[in-house]
C-alpha positions in Angstrom: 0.0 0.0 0.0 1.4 3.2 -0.6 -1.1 6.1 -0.7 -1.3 10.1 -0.4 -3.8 12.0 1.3 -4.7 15.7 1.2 -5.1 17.3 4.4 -5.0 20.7 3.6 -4.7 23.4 1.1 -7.6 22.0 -1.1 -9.9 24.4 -2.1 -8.2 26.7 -0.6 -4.6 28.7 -0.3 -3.8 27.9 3.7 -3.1 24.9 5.8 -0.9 23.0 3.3 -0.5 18.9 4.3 0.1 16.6 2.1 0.5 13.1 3.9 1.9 9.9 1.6 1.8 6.1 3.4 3.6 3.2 2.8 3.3 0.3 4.7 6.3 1.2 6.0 5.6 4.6 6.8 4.2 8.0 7.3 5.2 11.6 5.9 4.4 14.8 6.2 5.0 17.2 3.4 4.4 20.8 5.1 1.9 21.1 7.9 0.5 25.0 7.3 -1.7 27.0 9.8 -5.3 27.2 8.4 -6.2 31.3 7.5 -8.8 33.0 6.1 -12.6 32.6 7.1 -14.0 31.9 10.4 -14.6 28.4 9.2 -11.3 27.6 7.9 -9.4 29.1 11.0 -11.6 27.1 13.3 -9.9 23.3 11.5 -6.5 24.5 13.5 -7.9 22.9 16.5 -9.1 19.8 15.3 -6.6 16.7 15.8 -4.2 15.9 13.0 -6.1 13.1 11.1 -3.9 10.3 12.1 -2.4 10.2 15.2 0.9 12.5 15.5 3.3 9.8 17.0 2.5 7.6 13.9 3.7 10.4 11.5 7.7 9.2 10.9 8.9 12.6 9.6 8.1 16.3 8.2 9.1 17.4 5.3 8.8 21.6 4.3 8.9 23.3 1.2 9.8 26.6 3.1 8.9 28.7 6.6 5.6 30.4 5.3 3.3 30.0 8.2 0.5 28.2 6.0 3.2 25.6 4.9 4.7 25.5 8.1 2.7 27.1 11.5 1.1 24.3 12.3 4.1 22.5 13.7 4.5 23.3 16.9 0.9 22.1 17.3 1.3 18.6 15.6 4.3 18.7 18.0 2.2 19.2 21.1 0.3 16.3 19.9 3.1 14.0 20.2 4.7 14.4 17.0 9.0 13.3 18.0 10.4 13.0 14.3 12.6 14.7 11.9 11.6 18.0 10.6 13.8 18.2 6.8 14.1 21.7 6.1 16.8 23.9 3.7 19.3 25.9 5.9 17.9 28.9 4.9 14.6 27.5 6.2 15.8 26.4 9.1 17.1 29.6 10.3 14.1 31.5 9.1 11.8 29.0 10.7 12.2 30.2 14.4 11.7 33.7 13.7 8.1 33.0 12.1 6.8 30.5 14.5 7.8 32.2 18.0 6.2 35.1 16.2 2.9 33.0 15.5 2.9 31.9 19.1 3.8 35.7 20.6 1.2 36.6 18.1 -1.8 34.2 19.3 -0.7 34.6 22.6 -1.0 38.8 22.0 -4.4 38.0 20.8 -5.9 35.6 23.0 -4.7 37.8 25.4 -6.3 41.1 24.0 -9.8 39.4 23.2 -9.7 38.2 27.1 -9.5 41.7 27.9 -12.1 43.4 25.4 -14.6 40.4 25.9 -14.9 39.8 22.3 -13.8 36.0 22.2 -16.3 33.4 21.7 -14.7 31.3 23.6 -13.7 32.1 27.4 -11.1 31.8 28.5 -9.7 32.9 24.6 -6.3 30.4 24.6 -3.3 30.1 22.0 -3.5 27.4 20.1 0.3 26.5 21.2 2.5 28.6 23.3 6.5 28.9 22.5 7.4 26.4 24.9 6.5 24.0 21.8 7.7 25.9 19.1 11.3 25.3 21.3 10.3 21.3 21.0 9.9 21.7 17.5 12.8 23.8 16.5 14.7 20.8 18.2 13.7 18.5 15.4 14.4 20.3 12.7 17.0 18.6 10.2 19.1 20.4 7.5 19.3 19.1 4.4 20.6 21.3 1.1 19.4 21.8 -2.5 20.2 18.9 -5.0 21.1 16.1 -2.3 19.0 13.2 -2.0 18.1 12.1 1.9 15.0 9.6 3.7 12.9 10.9 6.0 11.9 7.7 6.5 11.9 3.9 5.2 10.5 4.0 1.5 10.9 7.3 1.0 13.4 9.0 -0.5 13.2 13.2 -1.4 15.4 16.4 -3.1 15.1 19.8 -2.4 15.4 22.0 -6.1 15.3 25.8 -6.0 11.7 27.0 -6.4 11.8 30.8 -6.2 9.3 32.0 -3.9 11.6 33.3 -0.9 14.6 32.2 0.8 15.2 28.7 1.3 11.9 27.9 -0.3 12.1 24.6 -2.6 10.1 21.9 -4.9 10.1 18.5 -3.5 11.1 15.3 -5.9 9.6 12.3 -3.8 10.5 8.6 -4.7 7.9 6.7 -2.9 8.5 2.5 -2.9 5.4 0.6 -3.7 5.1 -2.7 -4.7 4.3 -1.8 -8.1 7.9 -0.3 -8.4 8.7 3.8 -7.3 6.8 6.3 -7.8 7.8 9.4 -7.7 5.7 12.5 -6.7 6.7 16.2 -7.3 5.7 18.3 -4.4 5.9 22.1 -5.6 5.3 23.8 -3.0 4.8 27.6 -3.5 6.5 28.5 -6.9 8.0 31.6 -7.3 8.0 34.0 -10.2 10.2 34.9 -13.0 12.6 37.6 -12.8 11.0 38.3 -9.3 13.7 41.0 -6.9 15.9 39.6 -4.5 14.8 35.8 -5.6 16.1 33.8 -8.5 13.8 31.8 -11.3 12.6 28.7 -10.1 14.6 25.2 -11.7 12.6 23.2 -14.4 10.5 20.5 -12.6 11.8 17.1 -12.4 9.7 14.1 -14.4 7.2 12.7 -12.1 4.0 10.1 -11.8 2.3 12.5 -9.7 2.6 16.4 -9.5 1.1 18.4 -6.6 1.1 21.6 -8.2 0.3 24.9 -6.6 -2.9 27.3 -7.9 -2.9 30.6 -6.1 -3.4 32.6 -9.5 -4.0 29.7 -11.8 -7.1 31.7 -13.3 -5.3 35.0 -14.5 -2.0 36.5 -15.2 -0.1 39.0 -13.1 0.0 42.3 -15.3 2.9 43.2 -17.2 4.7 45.6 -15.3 8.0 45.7 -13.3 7.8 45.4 -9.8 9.9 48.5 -9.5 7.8 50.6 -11.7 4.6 49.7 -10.0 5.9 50.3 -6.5 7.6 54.0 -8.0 4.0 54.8 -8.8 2.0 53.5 -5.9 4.3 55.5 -3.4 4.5 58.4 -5.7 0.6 58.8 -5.6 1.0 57.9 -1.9 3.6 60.6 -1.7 0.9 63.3 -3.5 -1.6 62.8 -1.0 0.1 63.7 1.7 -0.2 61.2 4.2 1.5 57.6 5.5 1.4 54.7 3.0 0.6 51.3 5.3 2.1 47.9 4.1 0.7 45.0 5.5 3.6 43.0 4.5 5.1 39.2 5.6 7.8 40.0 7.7 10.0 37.4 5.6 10.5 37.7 2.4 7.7 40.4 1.0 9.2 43.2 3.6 13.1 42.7 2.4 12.1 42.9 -1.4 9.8 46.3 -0.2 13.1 47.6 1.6 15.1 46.1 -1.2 13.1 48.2 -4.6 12.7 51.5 -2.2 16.4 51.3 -1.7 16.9 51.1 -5.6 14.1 53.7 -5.7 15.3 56.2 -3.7 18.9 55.9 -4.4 18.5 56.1 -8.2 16.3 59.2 -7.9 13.1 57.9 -8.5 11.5 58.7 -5.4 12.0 61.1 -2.9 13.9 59.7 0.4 10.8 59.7 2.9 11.1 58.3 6.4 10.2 54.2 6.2 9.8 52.2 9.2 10.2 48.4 9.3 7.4 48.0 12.7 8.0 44.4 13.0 11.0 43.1 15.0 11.0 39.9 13.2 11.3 41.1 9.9 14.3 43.3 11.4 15.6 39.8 12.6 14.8 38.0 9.7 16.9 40.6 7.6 19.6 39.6 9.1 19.1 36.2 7.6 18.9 37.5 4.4 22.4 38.7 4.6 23.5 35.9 5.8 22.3 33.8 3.3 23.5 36.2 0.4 24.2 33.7 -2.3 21.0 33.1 -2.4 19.5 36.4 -4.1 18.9 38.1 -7.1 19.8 41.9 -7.4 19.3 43.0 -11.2 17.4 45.8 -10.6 19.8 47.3 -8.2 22.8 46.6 -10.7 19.9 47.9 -13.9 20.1 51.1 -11.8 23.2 51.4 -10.7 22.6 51.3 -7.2 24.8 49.4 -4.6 22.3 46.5 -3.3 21.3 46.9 0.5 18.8 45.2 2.6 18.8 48.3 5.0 19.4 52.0 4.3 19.6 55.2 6.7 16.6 55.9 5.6 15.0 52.9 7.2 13.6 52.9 10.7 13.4 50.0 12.9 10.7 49.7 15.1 11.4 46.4 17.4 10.1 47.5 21.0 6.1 48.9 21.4 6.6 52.1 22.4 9.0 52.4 18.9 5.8 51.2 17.1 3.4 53.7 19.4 5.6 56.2 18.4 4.8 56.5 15.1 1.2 57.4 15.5 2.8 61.1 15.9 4.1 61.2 12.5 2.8 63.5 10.3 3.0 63.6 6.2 4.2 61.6 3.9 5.8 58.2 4.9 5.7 54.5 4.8 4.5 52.1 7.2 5.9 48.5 6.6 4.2 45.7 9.3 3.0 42.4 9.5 1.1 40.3 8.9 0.2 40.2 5.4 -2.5 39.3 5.4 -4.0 41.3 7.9 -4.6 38.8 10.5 -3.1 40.2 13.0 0.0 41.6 14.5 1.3 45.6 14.5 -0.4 46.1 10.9 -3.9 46.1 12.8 -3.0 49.3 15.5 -2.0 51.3 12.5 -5.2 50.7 10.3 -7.1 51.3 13.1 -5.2 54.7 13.6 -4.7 55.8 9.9 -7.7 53.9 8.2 -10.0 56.9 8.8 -7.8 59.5 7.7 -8.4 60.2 3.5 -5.0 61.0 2.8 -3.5 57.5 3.9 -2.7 54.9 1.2 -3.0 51.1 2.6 -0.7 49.1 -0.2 -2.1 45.8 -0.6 1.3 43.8 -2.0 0.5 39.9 -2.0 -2.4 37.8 -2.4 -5.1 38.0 0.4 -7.6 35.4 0.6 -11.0 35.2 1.2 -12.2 36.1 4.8 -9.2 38.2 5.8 -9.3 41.7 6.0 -7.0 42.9 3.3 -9.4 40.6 0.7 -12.2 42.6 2.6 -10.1 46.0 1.6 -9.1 45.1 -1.9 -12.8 44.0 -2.3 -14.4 47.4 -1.0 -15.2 47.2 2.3 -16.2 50.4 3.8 -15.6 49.1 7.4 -13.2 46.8 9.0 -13.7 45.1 12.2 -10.5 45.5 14.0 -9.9 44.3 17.7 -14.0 44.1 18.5 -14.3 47.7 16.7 -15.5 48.8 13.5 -13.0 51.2 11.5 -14.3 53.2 8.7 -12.4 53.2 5.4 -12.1 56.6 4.3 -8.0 55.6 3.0 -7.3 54.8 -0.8 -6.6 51.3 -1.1 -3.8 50.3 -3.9 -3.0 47.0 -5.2 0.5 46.2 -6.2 0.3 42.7 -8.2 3.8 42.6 -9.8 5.2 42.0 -5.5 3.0 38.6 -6.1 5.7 35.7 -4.7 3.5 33.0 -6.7 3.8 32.5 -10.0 0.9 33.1 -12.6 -1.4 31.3 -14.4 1.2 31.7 -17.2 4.6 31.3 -15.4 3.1 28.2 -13.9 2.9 27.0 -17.1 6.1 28.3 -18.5 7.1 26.5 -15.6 6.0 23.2 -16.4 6.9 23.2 -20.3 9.1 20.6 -21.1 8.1 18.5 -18.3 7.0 14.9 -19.3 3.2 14.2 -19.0 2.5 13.1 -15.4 0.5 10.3 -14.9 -2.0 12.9 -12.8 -1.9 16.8 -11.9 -3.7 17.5 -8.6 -4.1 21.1 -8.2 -3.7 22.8 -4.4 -3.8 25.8 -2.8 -5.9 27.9 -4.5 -9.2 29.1 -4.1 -12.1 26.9 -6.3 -12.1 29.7 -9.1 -8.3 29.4 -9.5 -7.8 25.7 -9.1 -10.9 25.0 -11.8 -9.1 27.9 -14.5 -5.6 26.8 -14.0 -7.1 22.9 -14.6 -9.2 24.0 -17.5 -5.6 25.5 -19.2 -3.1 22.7 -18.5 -5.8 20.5 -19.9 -6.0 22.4 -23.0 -2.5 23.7 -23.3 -0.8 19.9 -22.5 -3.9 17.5 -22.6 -2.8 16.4 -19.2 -5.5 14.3 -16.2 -5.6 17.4 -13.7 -8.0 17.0 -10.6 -8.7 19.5 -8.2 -8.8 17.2 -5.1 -10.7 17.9 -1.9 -9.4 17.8 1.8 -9.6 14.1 3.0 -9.2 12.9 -0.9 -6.7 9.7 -1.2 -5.1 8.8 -4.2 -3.7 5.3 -4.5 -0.1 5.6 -5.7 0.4 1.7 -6.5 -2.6 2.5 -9.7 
């Protein structure tokens, strides 16, 4: 028997878990935090669908917290195995899930004291005393080297271009039919994206698990530097802050990366920007670190010296640092988590600036449905933040060319070349996007896609 089931990120662009079983054994390909609507975040507590002791290893793609926040929790309920990670992953991986725990514990905490939880006591769903079990399992494993998370199983990491350390997954699964091999692909990045580099041609596979986030539409054609000169220079005319809810890792080093470039080539005027997230200042540190790693053509196209930090930029790592600028007046940029608007420092400064008309709230990543910044991007003239509802009297800009996930069409550029597999299963991506990037891989490579459900098994051994 050798099987895999999907256990998240079907239908849907959160909680990504992809399990395979042999008779053997039990893997874990990413285990991602359910986001989104009510209903979705509400599957974070139910128990892991087998039991957490009989799962023999985890496997990531990269640190995103819907690939990878739901660890500590699988860990609380008796997970004890490997964690295989990339190094750059594994050093990004404590930052973003102590934050996740600081950050549930912030809000359980809050909601406690405004009375708005359903639930009472409101609790964390884990606390960072497992997030410390968990970060003692990870295992470091680089790009291009074969290793086995367990009996049966054997995997390679290849460079998938969606942030640092993130990779696609070749999986050669034993069965008694002969291997199979399965191509995980976790979040695939873009082409010519800043800071990353282009993702490696997928390997030939049986099976591909193949991202959908934008598989019904194409990114529009347009630099990522010229769309962010002319979002902050409208910004910049109307006189007041310009609020980023950005992920602290990855989406707020390219924002500090192309304002850099921007300023430094002339493009913009040098306005105060303030990174209000002390992870992100953390995780920038990481970035250096990890150096080889990136991709600066537009810095060198403008003949700017690369830098992951200016003068210019302002960190804001303690409270009162954040607090503080409330007091600023004019122009000036605001970049905080989280990205999608679920929480963290983002929330106190839309609640402050959201009512002023000459703010600009930059919406610079995907947002899905039942978070606030879809709710922004989709209109809303109120958003309910911390029990209160905040009227939107800000302009609210979208800049698509930031996207980390590859198109519709760069997913397929992607896959050209790439041997029929024996069947696509498309994940993580809402129902629209899953069902148009299906409908064009059928057409453009008369491949079997299916668009599998949460719970769906597919027998390998077929």
């Amino acid at each position: 028997m050798a099987r895999l089931t999907f256990l998240g990120a079907a239908g849907m662009v959160s909680g990504s878990r992809h399990l395979i079983e042999t008779d053997d054994s039990r893997v874990l390909f990413d285990c991602g935090l359910f986001q989104g609507e009510k209903r979705l975040r509400e599957r974070n507590w139910d128990r892991f669908a087998v039991p957490a002791e009989s799962v023999d290893a985890v496997v990531l793609t990269h640190g995103h917290i819907d690939h990878s926040g739901w660890l500590p929790r699988l860990v609380k309920e008796g997970f004890k195995g490997p964690i295989h990670v990339t190094p750059a992953t594994a050093d990004l991986l404590g930052l973003l899930l102590y934050d996740s725990a600081k950050c549930q514990a912030e809000d359980a905490l809050y909601a406690n004291r405004k009375g708005y939880a359903k639930h009472h006591p409101a609790l964390p769903l884990y606390e960072e005393r497992d997030v410390d079990r968990t970060l003692r399992l990870l295992v470091e494993v680089p790009r291009e080297q074969w290793f086995e998370p367990a009996r049966g199983v054997r995997c390679r990491y290849h460079e998938a271009g969606h942030m640092l350390g993130s990779s696609f997954i070749e999986t050669e699964v034993t069965t008694p039919g002969g291997p199979r091999r399965v191509l995980f692909s976790g979040d695939v990045g873009r082409f010519n994206a800043p800071l990353y580099k282009d993702p490696v041609p997928p390997t030939p596979c049986d099976y591909l698990v193949c991202e959908s986030t934008y598989g019904d539409r194409d990114h529009p054609a347009i630099r990522p530097l010229d769309d962010l000169e002319a979002a902050t220079k409208e910004a910049i005319a109307r006189g007041g802050m310009m609020l980023v809810a950005s992920f602290a890792v990855g989406r707020c080093q390219q924002l500090v990366y192309l304002l850099r470039t921007l300023m430094g080539a002339g493009r913009i005027p040098e306005i105060p920007v303030w990174i209000d997230s002390p992870m992100a200042v953390d995780a920038t540190e990481v970035f250096r670190r990890h150096v080889a790693e990136h991709d600066f053509s537009e810095a060198v196209m403008e003949g700017v010296a690369e830098s992951l930090a200016s003068p210019f930029v302002r960190m804001a790592k303690t409270a009162n640092e954040s607090k503080a600028i409330n007091a600023h007046d004019g122009p000036g940029i605001v970049i905080a988590s989280s990205g999608m608007m679920n929480g963290g420092r983002i929330l106190h400064h839309l609640a402050q600036r959201l009512p002023d008309p000459t703010t600009t709230v930059l919406v610079a990543g995907f947002q899905a449905i039942g978070t606030r910044g879809r709710s922004l991007i989709d209109g809303a003239r109120s958003l309910r933040i911390h029990g209160r509802d905040i009227p939107v009297r800000a302009a609210v800009r979208r800049v698509d060319a930031l996207s980390g996930h590859a198109d519709r069409g760069e997913i397929a550029r992607w896959l050209t070349g790439l041997p029929a597999p024996k069947r696509t299963f498309l994940v993580h991506g809402e129902p629209p996007a899953a069902r148009g990037m299906a409908d064009s891989l059928r057409e453009k490579f008369g491949w079997n896609v299916t668009v599998p459900a949460i719970g769906d098994t597919v027998n390998l051994d077929d």
